[in-house]
C-alpha positions as CSV (number, residue, x, y, z in Angstrom):
1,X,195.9,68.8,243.2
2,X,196.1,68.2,247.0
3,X,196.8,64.4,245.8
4,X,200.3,66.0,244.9
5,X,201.3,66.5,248.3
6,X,201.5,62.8,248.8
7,X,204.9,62.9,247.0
8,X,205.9,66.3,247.3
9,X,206.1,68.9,250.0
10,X,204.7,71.9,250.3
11,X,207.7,74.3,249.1
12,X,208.1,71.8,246.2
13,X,204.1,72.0,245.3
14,X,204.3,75.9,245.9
15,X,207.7,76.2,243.4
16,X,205.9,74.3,240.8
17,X,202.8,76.1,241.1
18,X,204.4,79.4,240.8
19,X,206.4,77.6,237.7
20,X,203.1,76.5,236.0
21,X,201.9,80.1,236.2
22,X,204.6,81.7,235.0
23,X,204.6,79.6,231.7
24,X,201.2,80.2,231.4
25,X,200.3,76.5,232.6
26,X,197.0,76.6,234.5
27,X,196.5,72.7,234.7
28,X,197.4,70.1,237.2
29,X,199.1,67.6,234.7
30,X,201.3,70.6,233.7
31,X,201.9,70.8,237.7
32,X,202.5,67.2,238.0
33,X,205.1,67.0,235.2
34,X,206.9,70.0,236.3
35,X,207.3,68.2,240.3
36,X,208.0,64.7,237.9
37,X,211.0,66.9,235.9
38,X,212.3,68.3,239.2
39,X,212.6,65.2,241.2
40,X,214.3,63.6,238.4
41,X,217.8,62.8,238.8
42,X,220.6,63.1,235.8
43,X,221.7,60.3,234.3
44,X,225.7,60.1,235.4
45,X,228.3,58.6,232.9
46,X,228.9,54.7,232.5
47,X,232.8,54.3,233.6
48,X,234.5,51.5,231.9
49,X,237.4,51.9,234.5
50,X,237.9,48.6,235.5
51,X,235.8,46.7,232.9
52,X,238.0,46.7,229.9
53,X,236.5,43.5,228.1
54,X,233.2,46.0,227.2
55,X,235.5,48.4,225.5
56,X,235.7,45.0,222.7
57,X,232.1,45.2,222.3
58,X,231.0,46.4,218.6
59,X,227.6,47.3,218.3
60,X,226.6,47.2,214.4
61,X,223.7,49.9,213.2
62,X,220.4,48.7,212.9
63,X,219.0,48.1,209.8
64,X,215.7,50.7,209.8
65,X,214.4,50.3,206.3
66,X,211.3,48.6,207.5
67,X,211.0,51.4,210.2
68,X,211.2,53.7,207.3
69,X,208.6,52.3,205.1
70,X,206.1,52.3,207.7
71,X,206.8,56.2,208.4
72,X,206.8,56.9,205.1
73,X,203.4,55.6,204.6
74,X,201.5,56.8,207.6
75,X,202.1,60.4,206.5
């Protein structure tokens, strides 16, 4: 667990800690996903101000029937 302080500081360790506890958590991956989670920044919105050719672009659906078949067999 003291690996963990490579990439995060002390506070950070300490708040995730406390976090872990509090959820009942006990191990270090549960530590180490909870530092990953908070460092994570959110995804912002793609603008298409000033790019007005991608607003043409059609995507069509995928066809997932194969995707199906194998889900529906592996049950």
């Amino acid at each position: 667990m003291l690996r963990l302080l490579e990439r995060a500081t002390m506070r950070e360790l300490t708040g995730a800690v406390e976090q872990a506890l509090a959820i009942g958590a006990t191990g270090s991956d549960a530590i180490t996903c909870i530092l990953e989670h908070r460092a994570e920044a959110p995804v912002g919105l793609f603008s298409l101000d000033g790019l007005p050719h991608l607003k043409e672009v059609v995507v069509e659906t995928p066809d997932l029937t194969a995707y199906r078949e194998l889900t529906a067999h592996s049950a």
